[in-house]
Structures are given as C-alpha cells and as structure tokens.
C-alpha positions as CSV (number, residue, x, y, z in Angstrom):
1,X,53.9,-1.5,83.3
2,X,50.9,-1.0,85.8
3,X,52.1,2.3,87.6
4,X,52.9,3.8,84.5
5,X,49.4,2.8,82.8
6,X,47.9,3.7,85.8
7,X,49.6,7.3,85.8
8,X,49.1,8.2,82.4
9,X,45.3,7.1,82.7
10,X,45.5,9.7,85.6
11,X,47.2,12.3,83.4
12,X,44.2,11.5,80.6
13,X,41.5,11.9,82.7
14,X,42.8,15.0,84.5
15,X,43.4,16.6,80.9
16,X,40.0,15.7,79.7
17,X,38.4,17.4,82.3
18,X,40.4,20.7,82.2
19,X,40.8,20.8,78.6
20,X,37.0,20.1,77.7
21,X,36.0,22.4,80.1
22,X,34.0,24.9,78.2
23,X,34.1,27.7,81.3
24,X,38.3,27.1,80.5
25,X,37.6,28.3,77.0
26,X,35.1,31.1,78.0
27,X,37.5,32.5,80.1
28,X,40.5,32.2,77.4
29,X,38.3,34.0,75.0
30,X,37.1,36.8,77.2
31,X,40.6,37.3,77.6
32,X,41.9,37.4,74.0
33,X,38.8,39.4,73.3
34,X,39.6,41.9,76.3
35,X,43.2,42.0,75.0
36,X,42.6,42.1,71.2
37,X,39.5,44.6,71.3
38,X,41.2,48.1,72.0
39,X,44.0,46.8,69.7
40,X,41.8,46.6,66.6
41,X,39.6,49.7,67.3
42,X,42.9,51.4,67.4
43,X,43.7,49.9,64.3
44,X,40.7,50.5,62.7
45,X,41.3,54.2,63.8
46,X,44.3,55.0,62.2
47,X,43.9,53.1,59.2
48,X,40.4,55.4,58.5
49,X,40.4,59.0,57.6
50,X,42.0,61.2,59.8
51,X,39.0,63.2,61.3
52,X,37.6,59.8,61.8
53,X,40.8,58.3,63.4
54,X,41.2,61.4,65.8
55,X,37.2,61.1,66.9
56,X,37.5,57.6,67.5
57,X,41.3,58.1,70.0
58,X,39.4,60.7,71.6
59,X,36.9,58.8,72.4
60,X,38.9,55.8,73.5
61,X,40.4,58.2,75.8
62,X,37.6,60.1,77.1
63,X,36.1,56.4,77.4
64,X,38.9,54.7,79.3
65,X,39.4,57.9,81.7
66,X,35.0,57.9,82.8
67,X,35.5,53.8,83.4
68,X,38.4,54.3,85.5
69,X,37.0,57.2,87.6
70,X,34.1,55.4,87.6
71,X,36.2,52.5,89.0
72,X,38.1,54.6,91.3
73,X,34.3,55.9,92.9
74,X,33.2,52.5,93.3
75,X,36.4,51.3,95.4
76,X,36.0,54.3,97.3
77,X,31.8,53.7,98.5
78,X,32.9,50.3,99.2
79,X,35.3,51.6,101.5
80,X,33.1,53.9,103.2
81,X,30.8,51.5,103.9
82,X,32.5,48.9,105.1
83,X,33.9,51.8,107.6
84,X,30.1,52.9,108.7
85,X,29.0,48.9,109.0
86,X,32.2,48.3,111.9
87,X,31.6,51.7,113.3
C-alpha cells in the first residue's frame, strides 16, 4: 500500500499545482472570452433592429479585415528586417 499512497500523493500534488494555478485559469478565460466575444456581438446584432444589425456586421467586417492586414504588415517588416540585420 506504499507505492500506491506514494503515487497518488504524486498525482495530488501535481494537480494542486496545475489546477490552482491562477495563470491556468487566465488563460482558459482569455480563451472562452476570445471565442465567445464575436459570437455574442453577432448575436446581439441580429437580434436588434435591422439598420442597427447591418451597421454593427459591417463593422465586424471592416474591423476583422484592418486587424488582419494590419497583421499581415507586421509579419511582413519583421521579415524585412530580419533580411537587412543578416545582410
């Protein structure tokens, strides 16, 4: 009955430090949040009056399409100047 007591005080230990981990939880709910977010302003959206609904989508859109080309410019300076530090 040692090993075994011995192995599950591992097993409680190892889950006390993961599971009361608050940057664990942090993490869980920036990703819920990052998840869950467009859903409900979409929701919100289309449950509101239809000139409202249609302003908000076209934002989203106009929204979603600067932050990846803004994404897509970043990527590319990075590239460029890693190229100009080796060369």
């Amino acid at each position: 009955m040692g090993r075994l007591d011995n192995w599950l005080q591992e097993i409680k230990e190892i889950l006390d430090v993961t599971l009361f981990n608050k940057w664990l939880w942090i993490i869980i709910g920036a990703m819920c949040t990052i998840a869950m977010a467009p859903l409900l302003i979409m929701f919100v959206a289309l449950s509101s009056p239809p000139w409202i609904g249609a302003t908000v989508v076209i934002l989203v859109i106009i929204g979603s399409g600067i932050a990846g080309g803004y994404k897509e410019w970043s990527l590319h300076k990075r590239k460029e100047e890693k190229a100009t530090v080796r060369g």
